[in-house]
KOLDO-946708 format. One record per residue (C-alpha): residue number from 1; residue in one letter; y, x, z. Coordinates in steps of 0.5 Angstrom, whole numbers. Each point is the difference from the previous one (the first is absolute). Layout:
N
+-----+-----+-------+-------+-------+
:   n : res :    c2 :    c1 :    c3 :
+-----+-----+-------+-------+-------+
: NUM :   A :     Y :     X :     Z :
...
+-----+-----+-------+-------+-------+
END
This chain:
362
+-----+-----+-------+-------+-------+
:   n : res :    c2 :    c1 :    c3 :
+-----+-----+-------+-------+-------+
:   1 :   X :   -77 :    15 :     5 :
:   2 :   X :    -4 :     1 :     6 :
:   3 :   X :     3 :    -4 :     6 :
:   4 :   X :     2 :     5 :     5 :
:   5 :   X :     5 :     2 :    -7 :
:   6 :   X :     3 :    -7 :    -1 :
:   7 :   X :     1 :     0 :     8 :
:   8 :   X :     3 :     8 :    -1 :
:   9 :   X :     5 :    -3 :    -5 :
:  10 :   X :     2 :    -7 :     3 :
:  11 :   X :     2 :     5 :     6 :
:  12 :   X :     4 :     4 :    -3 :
:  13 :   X :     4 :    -6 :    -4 :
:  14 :   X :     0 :    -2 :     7 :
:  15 :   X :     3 :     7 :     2 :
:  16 :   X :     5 :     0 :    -5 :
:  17 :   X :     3 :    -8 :     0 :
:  18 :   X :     1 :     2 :     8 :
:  19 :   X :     4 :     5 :    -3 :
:  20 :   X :     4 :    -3 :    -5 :
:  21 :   X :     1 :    -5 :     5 :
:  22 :   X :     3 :     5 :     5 :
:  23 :   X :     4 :     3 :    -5 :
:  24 :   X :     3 :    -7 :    -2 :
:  25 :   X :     3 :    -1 :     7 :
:  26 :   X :     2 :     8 :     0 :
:  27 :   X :     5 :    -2 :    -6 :
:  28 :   X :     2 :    -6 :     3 :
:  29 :   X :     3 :     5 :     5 :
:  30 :   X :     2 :     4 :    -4 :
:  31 :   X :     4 :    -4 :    -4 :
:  32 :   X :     3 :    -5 :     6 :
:  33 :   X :     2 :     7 :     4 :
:  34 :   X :     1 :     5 :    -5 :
:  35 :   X :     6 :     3 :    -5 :
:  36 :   X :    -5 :     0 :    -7 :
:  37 :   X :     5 :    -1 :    -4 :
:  38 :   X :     0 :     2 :    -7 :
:  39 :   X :     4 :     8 :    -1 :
:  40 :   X :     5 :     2 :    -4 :
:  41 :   X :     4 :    -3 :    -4 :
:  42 :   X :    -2 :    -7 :    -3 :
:  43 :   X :     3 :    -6 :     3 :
:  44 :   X :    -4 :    -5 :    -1 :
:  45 :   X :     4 :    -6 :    -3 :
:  46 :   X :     6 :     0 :     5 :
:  47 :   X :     4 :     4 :    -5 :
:  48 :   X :     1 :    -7 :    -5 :
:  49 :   X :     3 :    -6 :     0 :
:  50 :   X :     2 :    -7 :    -4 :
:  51 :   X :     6 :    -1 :    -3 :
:  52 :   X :     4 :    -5 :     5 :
:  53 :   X :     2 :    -7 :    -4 :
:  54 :   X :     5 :    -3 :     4 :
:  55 :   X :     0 :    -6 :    -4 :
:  56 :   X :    -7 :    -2 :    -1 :
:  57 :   X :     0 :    -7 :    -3 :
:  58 :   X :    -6 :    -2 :     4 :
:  59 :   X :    -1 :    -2 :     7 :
:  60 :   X :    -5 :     3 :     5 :
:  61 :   X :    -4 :    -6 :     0 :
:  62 :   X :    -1 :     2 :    -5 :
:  63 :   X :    -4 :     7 :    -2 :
:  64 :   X :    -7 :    -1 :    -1 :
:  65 :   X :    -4 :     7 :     3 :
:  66 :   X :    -7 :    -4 :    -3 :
:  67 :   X :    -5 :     4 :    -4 :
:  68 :   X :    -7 :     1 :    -3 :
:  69 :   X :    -4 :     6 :     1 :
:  70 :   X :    -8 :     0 :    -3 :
:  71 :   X :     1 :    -7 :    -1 :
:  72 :   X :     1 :    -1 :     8 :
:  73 :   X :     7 :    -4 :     1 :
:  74 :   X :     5 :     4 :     5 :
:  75 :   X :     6 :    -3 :     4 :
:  76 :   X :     3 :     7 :    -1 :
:  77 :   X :    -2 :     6 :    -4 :
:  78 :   X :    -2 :     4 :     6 :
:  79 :   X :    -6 :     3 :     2 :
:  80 :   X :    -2 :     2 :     8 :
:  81 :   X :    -2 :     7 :    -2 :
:  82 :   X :    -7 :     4 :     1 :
:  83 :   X :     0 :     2 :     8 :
:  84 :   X :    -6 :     0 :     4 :
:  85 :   X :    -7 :    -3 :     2 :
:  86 :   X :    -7 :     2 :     3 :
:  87 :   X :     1 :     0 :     7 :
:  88 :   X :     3 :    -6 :     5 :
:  89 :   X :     6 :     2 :     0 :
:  90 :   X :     1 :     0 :    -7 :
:  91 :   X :    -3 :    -7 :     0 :
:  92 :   X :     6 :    -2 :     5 :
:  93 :   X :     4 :     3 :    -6 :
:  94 :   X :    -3 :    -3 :    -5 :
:  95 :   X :     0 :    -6 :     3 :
:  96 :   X :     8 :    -1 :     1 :
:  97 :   X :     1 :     3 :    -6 :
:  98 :   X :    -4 :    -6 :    -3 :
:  99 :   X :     3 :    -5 :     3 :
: 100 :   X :     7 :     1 :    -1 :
: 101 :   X :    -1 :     2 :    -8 :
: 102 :   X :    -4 :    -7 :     0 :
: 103 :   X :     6 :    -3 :     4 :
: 104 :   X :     5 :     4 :    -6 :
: 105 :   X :    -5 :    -2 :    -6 :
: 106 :   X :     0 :     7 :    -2 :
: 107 :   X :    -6 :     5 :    -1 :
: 108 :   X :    -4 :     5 :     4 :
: 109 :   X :    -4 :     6 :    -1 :
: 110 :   X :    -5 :     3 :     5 :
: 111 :   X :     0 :     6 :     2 :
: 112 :   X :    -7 :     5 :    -2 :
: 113 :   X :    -5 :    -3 :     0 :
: 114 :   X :    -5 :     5 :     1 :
: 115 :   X :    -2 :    -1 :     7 :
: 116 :   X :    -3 :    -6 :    -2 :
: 117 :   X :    -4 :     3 :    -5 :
: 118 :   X :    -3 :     5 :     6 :
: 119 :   X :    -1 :    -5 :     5 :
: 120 :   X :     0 :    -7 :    -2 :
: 121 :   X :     1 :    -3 :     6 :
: 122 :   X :     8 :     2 :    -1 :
: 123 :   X :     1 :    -5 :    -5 :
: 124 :   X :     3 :    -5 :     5 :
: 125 :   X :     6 :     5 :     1 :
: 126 :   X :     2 :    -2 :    -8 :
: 127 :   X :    -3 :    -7 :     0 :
: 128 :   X :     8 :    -3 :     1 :
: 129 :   X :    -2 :    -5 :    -5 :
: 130 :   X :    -3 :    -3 :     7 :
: 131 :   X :     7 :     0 :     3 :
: 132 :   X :     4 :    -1 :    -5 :
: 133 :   X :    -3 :    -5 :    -6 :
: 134 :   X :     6 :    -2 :    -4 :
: 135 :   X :     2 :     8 :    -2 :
: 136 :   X :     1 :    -2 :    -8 :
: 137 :   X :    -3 :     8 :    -1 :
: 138 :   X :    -4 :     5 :     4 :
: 139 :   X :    -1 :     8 :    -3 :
: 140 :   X :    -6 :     3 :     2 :
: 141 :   X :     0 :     7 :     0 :
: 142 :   X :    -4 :     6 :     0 :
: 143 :   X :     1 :     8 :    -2 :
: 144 :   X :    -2 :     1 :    -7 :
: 145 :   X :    -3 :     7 :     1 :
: 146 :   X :    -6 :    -4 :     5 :
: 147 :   X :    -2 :    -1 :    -8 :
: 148 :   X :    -2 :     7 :     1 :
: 149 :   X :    -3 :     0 :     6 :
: 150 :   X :    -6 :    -5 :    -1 :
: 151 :   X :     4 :    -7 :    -1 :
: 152 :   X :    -2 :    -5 :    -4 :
: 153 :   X :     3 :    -5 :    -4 :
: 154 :   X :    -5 :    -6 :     3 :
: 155 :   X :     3 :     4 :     7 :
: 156 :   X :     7 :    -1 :    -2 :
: 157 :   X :    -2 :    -8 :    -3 :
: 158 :   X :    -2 :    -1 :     7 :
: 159 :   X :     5 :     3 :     4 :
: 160 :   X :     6 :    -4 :    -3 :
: 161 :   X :    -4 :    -7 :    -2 :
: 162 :   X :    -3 :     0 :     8 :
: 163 :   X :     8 :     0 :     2 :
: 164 :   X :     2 :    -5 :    -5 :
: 165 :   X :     4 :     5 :    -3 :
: 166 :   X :     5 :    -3 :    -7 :
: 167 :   X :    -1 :     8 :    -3 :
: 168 :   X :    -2 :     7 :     2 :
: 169 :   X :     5 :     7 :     1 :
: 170 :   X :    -3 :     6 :    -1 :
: 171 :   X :     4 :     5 :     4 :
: 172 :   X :     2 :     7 :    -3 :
: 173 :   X :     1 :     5 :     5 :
: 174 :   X :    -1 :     7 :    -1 :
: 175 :   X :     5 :     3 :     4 :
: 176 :   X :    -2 :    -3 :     5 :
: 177 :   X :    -7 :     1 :     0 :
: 178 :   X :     2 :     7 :    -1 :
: 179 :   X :     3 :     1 :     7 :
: 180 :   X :    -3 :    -4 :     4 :
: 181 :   X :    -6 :     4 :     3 :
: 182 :   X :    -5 :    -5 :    -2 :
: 183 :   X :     2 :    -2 :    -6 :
: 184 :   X :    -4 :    -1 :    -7 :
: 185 :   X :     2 :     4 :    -6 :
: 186 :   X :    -5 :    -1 :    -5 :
: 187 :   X :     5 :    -2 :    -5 :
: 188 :   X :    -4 :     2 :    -7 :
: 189 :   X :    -2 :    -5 :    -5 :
: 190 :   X :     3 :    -5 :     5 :
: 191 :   X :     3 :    -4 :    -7 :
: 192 :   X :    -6 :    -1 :    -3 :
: 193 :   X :    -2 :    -3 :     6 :
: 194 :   X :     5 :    -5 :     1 :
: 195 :   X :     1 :    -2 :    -7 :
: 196 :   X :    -9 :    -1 :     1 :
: 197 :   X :     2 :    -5 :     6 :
: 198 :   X :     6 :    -4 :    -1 :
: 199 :   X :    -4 :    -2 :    -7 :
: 200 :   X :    -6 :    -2 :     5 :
: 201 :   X :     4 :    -4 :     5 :
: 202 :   X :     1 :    -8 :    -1 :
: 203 :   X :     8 :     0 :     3 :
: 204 :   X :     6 :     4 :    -1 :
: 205 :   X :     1 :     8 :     1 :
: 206 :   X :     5 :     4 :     2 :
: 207 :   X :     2 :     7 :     2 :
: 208 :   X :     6 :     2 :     4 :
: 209 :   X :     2 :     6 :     5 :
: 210 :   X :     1 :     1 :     6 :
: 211 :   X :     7 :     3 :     1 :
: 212 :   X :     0 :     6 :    -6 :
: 213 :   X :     2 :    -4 :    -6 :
: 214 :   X :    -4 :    -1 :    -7 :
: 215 :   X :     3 :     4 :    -4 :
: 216 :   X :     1 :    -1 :    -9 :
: 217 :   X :    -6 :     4 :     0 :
: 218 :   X :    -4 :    -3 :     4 :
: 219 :   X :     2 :    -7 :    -2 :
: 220 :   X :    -2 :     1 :    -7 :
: 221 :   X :    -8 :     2 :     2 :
: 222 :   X :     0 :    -6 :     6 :
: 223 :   X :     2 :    -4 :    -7 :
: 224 :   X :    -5 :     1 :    -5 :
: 225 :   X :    -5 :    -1 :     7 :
: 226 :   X :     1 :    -8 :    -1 :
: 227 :   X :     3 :    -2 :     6 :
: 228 :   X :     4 :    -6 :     2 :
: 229 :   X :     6 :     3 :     3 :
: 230 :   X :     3 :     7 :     4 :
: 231 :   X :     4 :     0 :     6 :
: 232 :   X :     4 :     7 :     1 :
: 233 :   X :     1 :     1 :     7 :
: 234 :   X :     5 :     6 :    -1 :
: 235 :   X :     3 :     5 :     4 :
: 236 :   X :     5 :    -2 :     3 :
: 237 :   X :    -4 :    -4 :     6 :
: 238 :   X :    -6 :     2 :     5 :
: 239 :   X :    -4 :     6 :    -2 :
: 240 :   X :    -7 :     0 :     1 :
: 241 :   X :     0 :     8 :     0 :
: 242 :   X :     5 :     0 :     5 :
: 243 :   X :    -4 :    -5 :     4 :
: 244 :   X :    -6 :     4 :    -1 :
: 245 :   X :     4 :     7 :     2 :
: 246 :   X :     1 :    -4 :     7 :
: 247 :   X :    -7 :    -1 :     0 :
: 248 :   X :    -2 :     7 :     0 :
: 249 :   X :    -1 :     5 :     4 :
: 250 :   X :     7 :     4 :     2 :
: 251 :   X :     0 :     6 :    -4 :
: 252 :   X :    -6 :    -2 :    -5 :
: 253 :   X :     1 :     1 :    -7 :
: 254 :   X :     0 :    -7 :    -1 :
: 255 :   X :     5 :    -2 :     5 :
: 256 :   X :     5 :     6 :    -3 :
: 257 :   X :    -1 :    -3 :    -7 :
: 258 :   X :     0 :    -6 :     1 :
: 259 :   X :     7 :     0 :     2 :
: 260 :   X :     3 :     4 :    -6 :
: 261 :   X :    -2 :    -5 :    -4 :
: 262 :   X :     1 :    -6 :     4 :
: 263 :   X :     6 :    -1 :    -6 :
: 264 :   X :    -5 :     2 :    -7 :
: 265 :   X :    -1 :    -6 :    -5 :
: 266 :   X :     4 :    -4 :    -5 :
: 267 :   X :     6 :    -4 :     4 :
: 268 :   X :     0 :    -7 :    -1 :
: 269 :   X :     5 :    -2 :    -4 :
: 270 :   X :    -3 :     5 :    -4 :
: 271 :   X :    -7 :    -3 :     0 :
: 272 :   X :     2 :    -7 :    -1 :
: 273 :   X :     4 :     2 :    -7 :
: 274 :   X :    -6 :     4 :    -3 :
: 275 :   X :    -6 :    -5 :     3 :
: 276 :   X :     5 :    -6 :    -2 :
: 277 :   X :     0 :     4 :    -8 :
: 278 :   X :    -7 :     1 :     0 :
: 279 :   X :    -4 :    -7 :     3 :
: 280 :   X :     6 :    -3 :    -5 :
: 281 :   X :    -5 :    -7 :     1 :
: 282 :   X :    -3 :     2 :     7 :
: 283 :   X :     2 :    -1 :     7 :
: 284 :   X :     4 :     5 :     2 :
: 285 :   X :     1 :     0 :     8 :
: 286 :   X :     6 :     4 :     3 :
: 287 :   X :    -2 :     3 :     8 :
: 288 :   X :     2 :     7 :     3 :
: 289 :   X :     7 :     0 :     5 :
: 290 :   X :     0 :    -8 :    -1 :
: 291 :   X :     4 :    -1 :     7 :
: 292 :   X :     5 :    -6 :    -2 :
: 293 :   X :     2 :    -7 :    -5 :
: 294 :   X :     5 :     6 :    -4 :
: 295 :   X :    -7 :     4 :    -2 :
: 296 :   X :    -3 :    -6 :    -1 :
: 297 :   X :     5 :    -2 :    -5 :
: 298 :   X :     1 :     6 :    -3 :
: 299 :   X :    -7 :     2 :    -1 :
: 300 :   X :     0 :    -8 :    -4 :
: 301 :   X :     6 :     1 :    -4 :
: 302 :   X :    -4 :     8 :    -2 :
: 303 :   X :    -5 :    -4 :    -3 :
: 304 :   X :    -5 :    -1 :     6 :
: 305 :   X :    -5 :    -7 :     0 :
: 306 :   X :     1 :     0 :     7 :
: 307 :   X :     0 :     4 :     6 :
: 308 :   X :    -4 :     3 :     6 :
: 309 :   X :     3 :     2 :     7 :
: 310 :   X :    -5 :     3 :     5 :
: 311 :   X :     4 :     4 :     6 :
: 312 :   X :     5 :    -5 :     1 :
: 313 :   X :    -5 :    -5 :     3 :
: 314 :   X :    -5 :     5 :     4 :
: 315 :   X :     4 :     0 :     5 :
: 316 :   X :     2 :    -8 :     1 :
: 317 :   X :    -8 :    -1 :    -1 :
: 318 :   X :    -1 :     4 :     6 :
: 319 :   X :     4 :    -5 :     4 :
: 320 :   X :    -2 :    -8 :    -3 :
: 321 :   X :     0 :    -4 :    -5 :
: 322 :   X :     7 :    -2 :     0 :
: 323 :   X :     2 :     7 :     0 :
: 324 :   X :    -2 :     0 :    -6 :
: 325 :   X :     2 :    -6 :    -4 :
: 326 :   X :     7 :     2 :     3 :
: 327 :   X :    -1 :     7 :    -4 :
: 328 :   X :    -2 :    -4 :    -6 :
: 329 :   X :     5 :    -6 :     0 :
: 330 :   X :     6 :     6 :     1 :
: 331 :   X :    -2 :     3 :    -7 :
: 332 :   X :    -1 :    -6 :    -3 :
: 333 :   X :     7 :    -3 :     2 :
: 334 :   X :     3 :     7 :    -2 :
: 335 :   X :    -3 :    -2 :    -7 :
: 336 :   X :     2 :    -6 :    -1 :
: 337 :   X :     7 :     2 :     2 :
: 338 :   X :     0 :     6 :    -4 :
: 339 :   X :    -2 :    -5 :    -6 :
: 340 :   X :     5 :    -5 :     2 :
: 341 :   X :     5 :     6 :     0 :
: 342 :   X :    -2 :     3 :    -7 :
: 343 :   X :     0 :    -7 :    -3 :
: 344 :   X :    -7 :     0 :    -1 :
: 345 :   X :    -4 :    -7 :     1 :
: 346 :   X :    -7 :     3 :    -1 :
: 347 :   X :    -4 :     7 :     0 :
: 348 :   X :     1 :     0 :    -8 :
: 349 :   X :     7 :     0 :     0 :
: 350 :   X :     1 :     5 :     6 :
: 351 :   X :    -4 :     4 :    -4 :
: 352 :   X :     5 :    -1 :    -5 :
: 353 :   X :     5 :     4 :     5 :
: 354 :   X :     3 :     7 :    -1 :
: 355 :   X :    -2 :     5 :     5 :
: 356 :   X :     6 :     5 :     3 :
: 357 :   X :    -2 :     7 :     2 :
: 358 :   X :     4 :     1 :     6 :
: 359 :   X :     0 :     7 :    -1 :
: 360 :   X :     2 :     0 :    -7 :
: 361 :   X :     4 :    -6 :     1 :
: 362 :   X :    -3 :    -3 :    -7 :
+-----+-----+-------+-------+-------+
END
């Protein structure tokens, strides 16, 4: 390869990770002032509840919310969901988020990293391990069909081992990619190829969605792929083809697409039931419409290991740390209440609890 090549590439990943930067503000933006809900008729976990125990037979003090995840010791089962990085509003983000899950003693998930891998650079804007060195468990994160766009094994090794990452998402997100107008749809053979790189990789590899759900059948190829765990990420919460449809041009195709199918996927509570009954001895992480300790709660009592939330904390993580704990703390003490008020001392006994559908009474 001659140099002027090596110059033209170098240019041209330099273009692209300056505009996967941008675009990582633009869905900050979108987000934070925007109506990107899911559409139709999912409600997330909102509509169940736990059966209330008036005579609980245990003291607040107590209920113990501790867990372990990969091996890594959690105060609670709770995880800072994938949002953001790549830009330096994204590092502030992050940042926050760090250290206010780091104060909780529960896990974080970084948000793609692919702009790192454009421009190198950008590793700083996912470095929170520099901010925040007791997080018991980070996830790196990167979409799964970057395999098909000449991403490595020893790309992605490199990537989640320079930010001291604990494991590895791959992200699931064909819906999105389709609406977004600059989105990579090369999803063939994409089983193989993952199968191929998570038996390469020396940490623990999981898949997740990212608002449209794993459904059974889905569950059942990501199984025989060897991984760790999944994290549903449901309808039910934020939709990222509705996100996109925001980002569109206004009477583009993609834009009018994107909004009606901004409720496409399997529900969450649903998603939770198939991947729990499929990865029978995998972890299995409830996401998607995650909004109060009641979804928490709830999302256990289905049989989740522990639960990921992301809209709820985006905006206090635009403010200030102590936004943000505040955000945390709330969620855990509705938790621990919840448990007390459920005669649940620990996460094992709650998920011993029955779960009421309030919209069938049972």
């Amino acid at each position: 390869m001659t140099n002027e090549a090596i110059t033209t590439g170098a240019t041209a990943r330099a273009s692209e990770g300056a505009v996967v930067s941008s675009r990582k503000d633009h869905h900050l933006d979108v987000v934070l002032q925007k109506d990107v809900g899911s559409r139709g008729p999912a409600l997330g976990l909102g509509r169940y509840t736990l059966e209330y125990d008036a005579l609980p037979e245990l003291d607040l003090a107590e209920v113990d919310l501790s867990t372990t995840i990969l091996g890594k010791s959690l105060r609670a089962p709770l995880v800072v969901g994938a949002m953001t990085g790549g830009s330096e509003r994204a590092q502030s983000v992050n940042a926050r988020l760090a250290r206010a899950a780091a104060k909780a003693g529960i896990g974080m998930a970084l948000g793609s990293q692919r702009a790192m891998l454009l421009r190198p650079e950008l590793r700083k804007t996912f470095a929170v391990r520099a901010e925040a060195p007791s997080l018991p468990l980070l996830f790196g994160n990167v979409g799964a069909v970057q395999l098909n766009y000449g991403v490595g094994k020893n790309d992605i090794a490199a990537m989640v081992e320079s930010v001291s990452a604990d494991a590895l998402f791959f992200h699931l997100n064909p819906l999105q990619e389709a609406i977004q107008p600059e989105g990579d749809t090369r999803f063939s053979g994409l089983a193989n190829r993952m199968r191929e790189v998570v038996a390469a990789l020396p940490f623990p590899v999981l898949a997740k969605e990212v608002g449209s759900g794993i459904s059974e059948r889905t569950a059942k190829k990501l199984k025989n792929i060897g991984l760790a765990g999944v994290e549903v990420a449901g309808v039910g919460g934020t939709s990222w083809a509705h996100v996109e449809a925001h980002r569109a041009a206004d009477g583009t195709v993609h834009a009018e697409v994107g909004r009606r199918l901004a409720g496409f996927g399997i529900e969450t509570s649903e998603s939770l039931r198939v991947v729990r009954r499929v990865f029978d001895t995998g972890v299995v992480i409830a996401s998607g419409g995650i909004r109060t300790g009641m979804d928490v709660a709830v999302a256990l009592a289905m049989g989740a290991d522990a639960v990921a939330l992301a809209a709820p904390l985006l905006g206090p993580a635009h403010e200030s740390d102590e936004a943000v704990t505040h955000a945390l703390d709330s969620i855990l003490y509705e938790l621990r209440v919840i448990c007390f008020c459920t005669g649940a001392r620990n996460i094992g006994e709650l998920r011993g609890v029955r779960v009421i559908d309030t919209h069938k009474g049972s």
